[in-house]
N, C-alpha and C positions, 0 to 999 in steps of 0.2 A: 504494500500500500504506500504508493505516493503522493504527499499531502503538502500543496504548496501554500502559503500563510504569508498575508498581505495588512498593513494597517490601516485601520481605517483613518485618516489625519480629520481631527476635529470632530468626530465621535464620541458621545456618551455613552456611558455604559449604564443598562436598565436596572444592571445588580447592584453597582456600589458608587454609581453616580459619576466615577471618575472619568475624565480626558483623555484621550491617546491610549486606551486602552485596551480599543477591540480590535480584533484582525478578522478578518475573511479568511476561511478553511475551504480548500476545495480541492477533495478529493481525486485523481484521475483514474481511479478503477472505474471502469465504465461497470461493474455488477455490484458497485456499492450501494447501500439502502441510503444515503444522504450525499450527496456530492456536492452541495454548500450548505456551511453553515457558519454563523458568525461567533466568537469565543472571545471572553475577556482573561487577560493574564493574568491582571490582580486576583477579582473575586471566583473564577471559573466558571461563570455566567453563559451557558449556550442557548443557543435559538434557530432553528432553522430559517432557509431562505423561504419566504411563500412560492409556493407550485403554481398558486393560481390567483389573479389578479379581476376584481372589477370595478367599473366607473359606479360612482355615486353618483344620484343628480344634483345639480344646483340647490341648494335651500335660499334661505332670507340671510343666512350670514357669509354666503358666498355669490357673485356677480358671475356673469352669464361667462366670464372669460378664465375665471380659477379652474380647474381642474380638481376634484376630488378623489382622490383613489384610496378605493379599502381592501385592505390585504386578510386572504381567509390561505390558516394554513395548511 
């Protein structure tokens, strides 16, 4: 298993709040069960990447030209 680990520059981390402290993990075995996912080195905080992505519509607190996207994972 080769596992290439990237940082995210100016990312918080969900676990322990800190800066600079997540990286991007990605997998290249193509028969792996997760082939991204993001990890913090401080607290050990993982999360996978979302598989699948949809538009929200517009509400009252966003104008016809925002973009909203909600990630289900």
């Amino acid at each position: 298993m080769t596992v290439r680990r990237m940082f995210i520059a100016g990312a918080k981390c969900p676990g322990c709040g800190l800066e600079d402290k997540l990286q991007i993990c990605t997998d290249n075995d193509p028969a792996a069960e997760r082939a991204e996912w993001v990890e913090c080195v401080r607290c050990g905080y993982t999360d996978v990447r979302p598989s699948e992505v949809t538009m929200k519509e517009p509400d009252e607190h966003h104008d016809e030209d925002t973009g909203v996207v909600r990630f289900k994972p």
